[in-house]
SEKOLMAR-504886 format. One record per residue (C-alpha): residue in one letter; residue number from 0; y, x, z negated. Coordinates in steps of 0.001 Angstrom, whole numbers, always signed. Each point is the difference from the previous one (the first is absolute). Layout:
BEGIN
{resn A | resi NUM | yy Y | xx X | zz Z}
...
//
This chain:
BEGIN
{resn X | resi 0 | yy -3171 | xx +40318 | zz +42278}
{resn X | resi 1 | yy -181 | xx +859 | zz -3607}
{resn X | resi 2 | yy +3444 | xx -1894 | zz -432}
{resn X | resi 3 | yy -1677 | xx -2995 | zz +1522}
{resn X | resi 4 | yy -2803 | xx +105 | zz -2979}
{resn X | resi 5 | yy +2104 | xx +329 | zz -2216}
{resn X | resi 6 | yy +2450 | xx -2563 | zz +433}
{resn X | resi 7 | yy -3398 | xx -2259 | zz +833}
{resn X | resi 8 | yy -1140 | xx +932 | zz -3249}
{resn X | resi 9 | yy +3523 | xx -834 | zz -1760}
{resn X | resi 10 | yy -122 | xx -3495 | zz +1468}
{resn X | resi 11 | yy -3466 | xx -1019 | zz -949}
{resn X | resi 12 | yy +763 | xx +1569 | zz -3553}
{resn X | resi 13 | yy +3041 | xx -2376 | zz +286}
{resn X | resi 14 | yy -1733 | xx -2815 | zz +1457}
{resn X | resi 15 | yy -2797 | xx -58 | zz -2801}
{resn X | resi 16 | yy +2524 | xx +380 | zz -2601}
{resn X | resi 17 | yy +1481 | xx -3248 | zz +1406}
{resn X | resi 18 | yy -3263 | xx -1737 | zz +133}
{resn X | resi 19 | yy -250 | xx +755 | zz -3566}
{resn X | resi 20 | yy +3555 | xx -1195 | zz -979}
{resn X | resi 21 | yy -1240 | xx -3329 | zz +2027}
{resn X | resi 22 | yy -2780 | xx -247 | zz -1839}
{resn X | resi 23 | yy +1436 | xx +708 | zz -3486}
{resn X | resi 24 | yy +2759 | xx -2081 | zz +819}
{resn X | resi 25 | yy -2511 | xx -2959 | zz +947}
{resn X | resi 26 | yy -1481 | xx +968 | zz -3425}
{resn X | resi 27 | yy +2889 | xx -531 | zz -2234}
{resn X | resi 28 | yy +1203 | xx -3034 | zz +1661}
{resn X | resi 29 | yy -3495 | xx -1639 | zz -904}
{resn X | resi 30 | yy +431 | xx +1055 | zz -3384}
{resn X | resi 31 | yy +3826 | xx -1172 | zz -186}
{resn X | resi 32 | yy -1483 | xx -3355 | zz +990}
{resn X | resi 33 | yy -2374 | xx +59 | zz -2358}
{resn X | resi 34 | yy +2230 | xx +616 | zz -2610}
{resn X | resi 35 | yy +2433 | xx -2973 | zz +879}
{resn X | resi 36 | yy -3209 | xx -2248 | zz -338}
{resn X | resi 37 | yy -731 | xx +1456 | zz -3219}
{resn X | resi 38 | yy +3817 | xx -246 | zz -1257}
{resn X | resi 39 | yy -243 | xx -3850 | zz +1389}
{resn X | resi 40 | yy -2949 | xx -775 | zz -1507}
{resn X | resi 41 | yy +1198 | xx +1820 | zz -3576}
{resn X | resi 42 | yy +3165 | xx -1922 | zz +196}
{resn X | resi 43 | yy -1728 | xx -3632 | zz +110}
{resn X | resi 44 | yy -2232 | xx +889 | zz -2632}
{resn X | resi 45 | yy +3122 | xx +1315 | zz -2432}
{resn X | resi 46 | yy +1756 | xx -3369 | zz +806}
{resn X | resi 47 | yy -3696 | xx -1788 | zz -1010}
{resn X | resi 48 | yy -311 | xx +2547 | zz -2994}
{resn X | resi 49 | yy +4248 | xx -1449 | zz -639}
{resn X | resi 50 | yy -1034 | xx -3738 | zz +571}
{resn X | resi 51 | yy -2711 | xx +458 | zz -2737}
{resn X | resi 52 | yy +2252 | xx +1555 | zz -2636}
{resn X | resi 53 | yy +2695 | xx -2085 | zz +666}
{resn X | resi 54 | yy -3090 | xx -3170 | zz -565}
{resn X | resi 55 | yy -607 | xx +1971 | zz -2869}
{resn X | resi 56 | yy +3385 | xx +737 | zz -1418}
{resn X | resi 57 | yy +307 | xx -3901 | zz +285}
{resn X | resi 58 | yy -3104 | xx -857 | zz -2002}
{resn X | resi 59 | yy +842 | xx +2337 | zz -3063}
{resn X | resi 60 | yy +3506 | xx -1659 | zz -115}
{resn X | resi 61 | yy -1800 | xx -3358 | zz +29}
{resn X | resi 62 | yy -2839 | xx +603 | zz -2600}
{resn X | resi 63 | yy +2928 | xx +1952 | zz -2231}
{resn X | resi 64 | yy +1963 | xx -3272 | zz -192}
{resn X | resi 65 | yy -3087 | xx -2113 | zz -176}
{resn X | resi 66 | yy -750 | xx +2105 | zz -3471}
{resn X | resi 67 | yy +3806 | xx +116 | zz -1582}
{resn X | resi 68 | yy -592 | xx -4100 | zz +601}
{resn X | resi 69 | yy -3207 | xx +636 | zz -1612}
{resn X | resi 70 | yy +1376 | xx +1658 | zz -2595}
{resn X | resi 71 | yy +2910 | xx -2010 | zz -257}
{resn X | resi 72 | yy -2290 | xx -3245 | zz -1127}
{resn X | resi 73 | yy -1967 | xx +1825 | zz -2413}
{resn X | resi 74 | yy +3323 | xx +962 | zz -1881}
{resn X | resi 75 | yy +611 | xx -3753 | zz +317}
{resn X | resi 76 | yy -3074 | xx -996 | zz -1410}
{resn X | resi 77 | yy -43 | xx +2708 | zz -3023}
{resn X | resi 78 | yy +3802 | xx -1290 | zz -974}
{resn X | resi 79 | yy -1458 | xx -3204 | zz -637}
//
């Protein structure tokens, strides 16, 4: 009889230790989901963050050849 309880007793100490893998497993995978949305969403906002620089990369090399021509003319006009 005392064998009896105490195997009982081993398999609900292994049974709740299962339940609580379950439920810690359940746990993580939420949070590994939530981290995949967080990684997607970080990833379209670097390629935004990229899309502006690259605008703004653009712009500088614009407005820096806009002022050498700016520049140019004034030596043009002070050669005169």
């Amino acid at each position: 009889m005392f064998e009896e309880f105490k195997e009982e007793v081993t398999v609900n100490k292994l049974a709740d230790k299962v339940n609580d893998l379950l439920v810690r497993f359940e746990e993580i995978k939420e949070q590994n989901d939530r981290l995949r949305q967080e990684v997607v969403t970080l990833k379209a906002q670097n390629e935004a963050k990229n899309i502006q620089i690259q605008k703004l990369e653009e712009d500088l090399v614009n407005k820096s050849m806009e002022s050498d021509d700016i520049f140019s003319k004034i030596e043009e006009v002070l050669k005169r």
